[in-house]
Each structure stands twice: as C-alpha cells, then as structure tokens.
PATOR-17164 format. One line per field, with one value per residue (C-alpha): x, y, z; chain. Coordinates in steps of 0.5 Angstrom, whole numbers. Example, Ala and Ser with C-alpha at 12.3 -4.5 7.8 and 13.67 -1.06 7.14 Angstrom:
residues 2
px: 25  27
py: -9  -2
pz: 16  14
mol: A  A
This chain:
residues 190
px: -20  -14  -16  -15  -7  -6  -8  -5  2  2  1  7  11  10  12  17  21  20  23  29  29  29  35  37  35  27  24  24  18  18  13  12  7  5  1  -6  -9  -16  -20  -22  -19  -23  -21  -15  -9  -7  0  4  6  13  10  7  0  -4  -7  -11  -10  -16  -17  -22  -24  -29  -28  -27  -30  -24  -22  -14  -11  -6  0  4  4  7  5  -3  -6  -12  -14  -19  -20  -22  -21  -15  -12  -10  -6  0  1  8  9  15  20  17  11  7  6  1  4  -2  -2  -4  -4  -8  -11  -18  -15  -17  -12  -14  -14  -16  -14  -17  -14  -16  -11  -12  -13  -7  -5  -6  -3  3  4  11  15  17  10  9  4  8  4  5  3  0  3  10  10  14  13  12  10  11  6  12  12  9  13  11  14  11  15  20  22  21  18  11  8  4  3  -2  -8  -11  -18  -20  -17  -17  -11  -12  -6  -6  -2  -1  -1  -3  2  5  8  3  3  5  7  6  8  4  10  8  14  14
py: 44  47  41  36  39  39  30  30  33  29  22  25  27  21  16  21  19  12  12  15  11  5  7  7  2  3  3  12  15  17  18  12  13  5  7  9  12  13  18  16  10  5  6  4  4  1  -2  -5  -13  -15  -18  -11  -14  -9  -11  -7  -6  -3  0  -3  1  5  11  8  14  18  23  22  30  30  32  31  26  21  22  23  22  19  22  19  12  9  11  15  12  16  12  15  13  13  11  8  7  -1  0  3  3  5  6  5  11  9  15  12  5  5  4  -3  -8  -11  -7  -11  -10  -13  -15  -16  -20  -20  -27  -32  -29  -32  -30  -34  -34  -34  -37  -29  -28  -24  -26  -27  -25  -31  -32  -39  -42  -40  -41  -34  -28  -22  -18  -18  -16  -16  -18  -12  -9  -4  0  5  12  9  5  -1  -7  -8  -14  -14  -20  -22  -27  -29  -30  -30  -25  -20  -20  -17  -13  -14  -10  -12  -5  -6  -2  1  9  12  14  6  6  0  -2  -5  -5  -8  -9  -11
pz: 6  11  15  10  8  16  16  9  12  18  15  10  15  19  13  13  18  19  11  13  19  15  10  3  0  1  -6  -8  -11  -19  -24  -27  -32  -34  -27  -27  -20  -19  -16  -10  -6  -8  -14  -13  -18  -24  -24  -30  -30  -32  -39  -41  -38  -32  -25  -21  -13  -9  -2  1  7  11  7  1  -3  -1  -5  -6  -5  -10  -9  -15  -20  -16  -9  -7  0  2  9  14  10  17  24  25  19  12  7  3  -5  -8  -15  -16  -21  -21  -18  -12  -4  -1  6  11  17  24  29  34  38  35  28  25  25  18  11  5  -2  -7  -13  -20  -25  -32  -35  -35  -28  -21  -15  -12  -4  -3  4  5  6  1  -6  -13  -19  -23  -30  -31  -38  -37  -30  -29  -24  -28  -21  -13  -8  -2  5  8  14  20  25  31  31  36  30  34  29  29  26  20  15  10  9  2  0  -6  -10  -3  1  8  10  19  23  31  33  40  45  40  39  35  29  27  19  15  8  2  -4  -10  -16  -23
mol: A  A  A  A  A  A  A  A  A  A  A  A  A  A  A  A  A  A  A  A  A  A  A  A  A  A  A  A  A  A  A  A  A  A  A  A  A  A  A  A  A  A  A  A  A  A  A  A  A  A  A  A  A  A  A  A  A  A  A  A  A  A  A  A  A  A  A  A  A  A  A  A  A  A  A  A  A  A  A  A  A  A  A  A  A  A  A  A  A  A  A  A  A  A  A  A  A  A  A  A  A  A  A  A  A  A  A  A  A  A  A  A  A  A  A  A  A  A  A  A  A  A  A  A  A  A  A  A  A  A  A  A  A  A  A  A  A  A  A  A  A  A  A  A  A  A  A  A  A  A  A  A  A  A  A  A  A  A  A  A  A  A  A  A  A  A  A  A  A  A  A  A  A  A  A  A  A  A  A  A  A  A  A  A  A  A  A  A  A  A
C-alpha cells in the first residue's frame, strides 16, 4: 500500500505544479455531487449535462481495472493505468478533469475515452479542437469536452489534441523530448 500513496503523491504533486504554473483561471476541484466516479477507472465517471441529462466518460487503458485510491470526494487517483502513467480525477463545480500523468519515455502517446451519451445527444467537433455535446433537436450545447492541453515540467507546451471514432475520443500527446513528469488535460464542463 505504501507504494501506491508514493505513485498517488507524485502524480498529485506533479499536477500540482503544472496547475499552479498555468495560473487562476484553471477550472478548481469542488465536490459536485451531480458527478458519479466508478470504482476502477474503466468505470469512468458520470457527469451532468446542461438539461438535467447524464454522460458517462470512460478510461479506456492497459490497466483499466485500476482501483481509484480516493483521496476526498472530489480528488481520486488511478495510479499505474499504463506504462509510467497514473491519472488524477477532479471534480469540479461544472464537471470533471481527468489530467493524465506522463512520467517517462515509455508511456503511450495515445489515451482513449469513450463516451456514452443518453438518447438525442450527439458529439459536435468544434474548430478549438474540442468536441461540444449537442442536443439534437434544439441544436444546443449542454456540454464541453475541451481542447486538451499539455505541459512538460519545464512548463513548455507539449502538443495534445484528440481524434473521434465512434463514440471514443482518443486523447494524443507528442510527449517525445519532453521533461517528464508531462501533464495533459482532458476537462469536460456542462
């Protein structure tokens, strides 16, 4: 156990600072309770859309079983998801983020999310590079899966974007050169 509260601290701290780094206007964990975690992180987290409706977002990785270490309601960690990488969960007052923890070369480049949308929700890229949850018959954005962003421990950008297949959206991260621990963010919002 002492292992797995080191790995969770270090993610922590390495989201940490990257936060900090990044300024005031990041998005502040708070309990939310609209937003349902899961036990493991394939089980993901559900999380409140704009018209009362709910989606669920997955974590889709080589660990998937991973047994979320909770820390409070609003902050859990999935440690060892994949090769060097652990994964930081925040509620927040609109959402979630689920910043993705890179600490080393071997790490993929790719993570995937799939996401379950109730009936008369559909996905919408938006030019930001994000993906707006739309509902279908009055044509409005009840949610925002955000453009995702990256940065190494120099604080240098790192590029991240996302593809679409299907209901999935595929998270990459060009973290070759880069000072680890890299730190990306996935950040949905109603």
């Amino acid at each position: 156990m002492r292992h797995a509260q080191d790995g969770a601290a270090a993610a922590i701290s390495a989201a940490s600072r990257i936060l900090v780094a990044r300024g005031k206007n990041e998005p502040q964990e708070q309990e939310n309770p609209d937003v349902g975690w899961g036990q493991r992180a394939r089980d993901g987290v559900w999380v409140p859309t704009k018209d009362g409706q709910r989606i669920h977002i997955g974590i889709d990785t080589a660990a998937a079983d991973t047994v979320g270490q909770v820390l409070r309601p609003s902050l859990r960690v999935y440690g060892g998801v994949d090769v060097d990488t652990d994964i930081v969960a925040q509620t927040t007052a609109g959402g979630v983020r689920l910043l993705t923890v890179i600490h080393g070369a071997d790490a993929p480049t790719e993570f995937r999310f799939p996401i379950s949308l109730a009936d008369g929700l559909a996905l919408e890229s938006m030019p930001s590079g994000g993906y707006d949850v739309v509902h279908l018959r009055y044509g409005a954005t009840v949610g925002r899966l955000y453009n995702p962003w990256a940065s190494d421990s120099m604080f240098r950008p790192v590029k991240a974007d996302y593809t679409l297949d299907g209901q999935t959206v595929t998270m990459r991260i060009q973290h070759v050169d880069a000072f680890y621990p890299v730190v990306a963010d996935p950040y949905y919002a109603h």
